[in-house]
PAPAMI-814315 format. One record per residue (C-alpha): y, z, x. Coordinates in pm, whole numbers, plus 50000, padded with zeros to 5 digits. Layout:
PAPAMI-814315
YZX ...
This chain:
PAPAMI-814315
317941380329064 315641368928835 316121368528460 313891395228320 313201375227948 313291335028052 310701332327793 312771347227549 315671324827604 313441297727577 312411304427259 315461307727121 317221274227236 314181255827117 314601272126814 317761269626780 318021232126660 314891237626402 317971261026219 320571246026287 319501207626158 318941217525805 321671237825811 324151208825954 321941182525723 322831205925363 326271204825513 326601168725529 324901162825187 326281189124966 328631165224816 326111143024706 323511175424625 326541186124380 327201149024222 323271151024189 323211186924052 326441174423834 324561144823683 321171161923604 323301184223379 324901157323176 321251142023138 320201173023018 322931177822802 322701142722672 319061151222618 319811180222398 321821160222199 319451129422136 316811153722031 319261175221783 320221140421635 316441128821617 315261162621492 318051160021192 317531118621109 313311130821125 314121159720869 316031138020643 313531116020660 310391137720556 312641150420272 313251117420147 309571105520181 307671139720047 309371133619732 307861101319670 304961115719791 304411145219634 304931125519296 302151101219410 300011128119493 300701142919180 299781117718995 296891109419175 295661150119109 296451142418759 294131113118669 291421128918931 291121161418652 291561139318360 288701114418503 286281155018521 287181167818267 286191138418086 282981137318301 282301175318204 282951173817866 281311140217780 277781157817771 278721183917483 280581155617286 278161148517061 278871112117100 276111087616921 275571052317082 276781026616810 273911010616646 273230974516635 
């Protein structure tokens, strides 16, 4: 007798090894898919950590430096409203030229 689905079976045993190679090929490399799984972790985690520690060192920093800053600034201000005011108030002075 003749098989009434050859083409069926066909199919399926030339399928058969496009499933079953990854499936065999995960097997044999899931040890080294963990260990790489494993070690992107700990990179990640000793990313986190850098960053927490640079974050910190970068805020102490900026609070050390906008002090000296802000009293630079400051001062700067301060001599910038002295310098108009005298320019604004020079004209109502009443200041004579000295005479020769």
């Amino acid at each position: 007798e003749k098989d009434p689905s050859p083409v069926a079976k066909g199919i399926a045993l030339g399928g058969a090894p496009l499933a079953a190679v990854p499936l065999v090929g995960l097997a044999a490399f899931r040890n080294t898919l963990t260990k790489t799984k494993d070690r992107r972790e700990e990179i990640a985690a000793e990313i986190a950590q850098f960053e927490a520690a640079e974050a910190l060192r970068l805020a102490k920093k900026q609070s050390e430096v906008d002090v000296g800053t802000l009293t630079k600034a400051i001062g700067f201000l301060g001599a910038g409203v002295g310098a108009l005011g005298l320019i604004v108030t020079a004209p109502f002075a009443d200041v004579k030229a000295p005479s020769i």
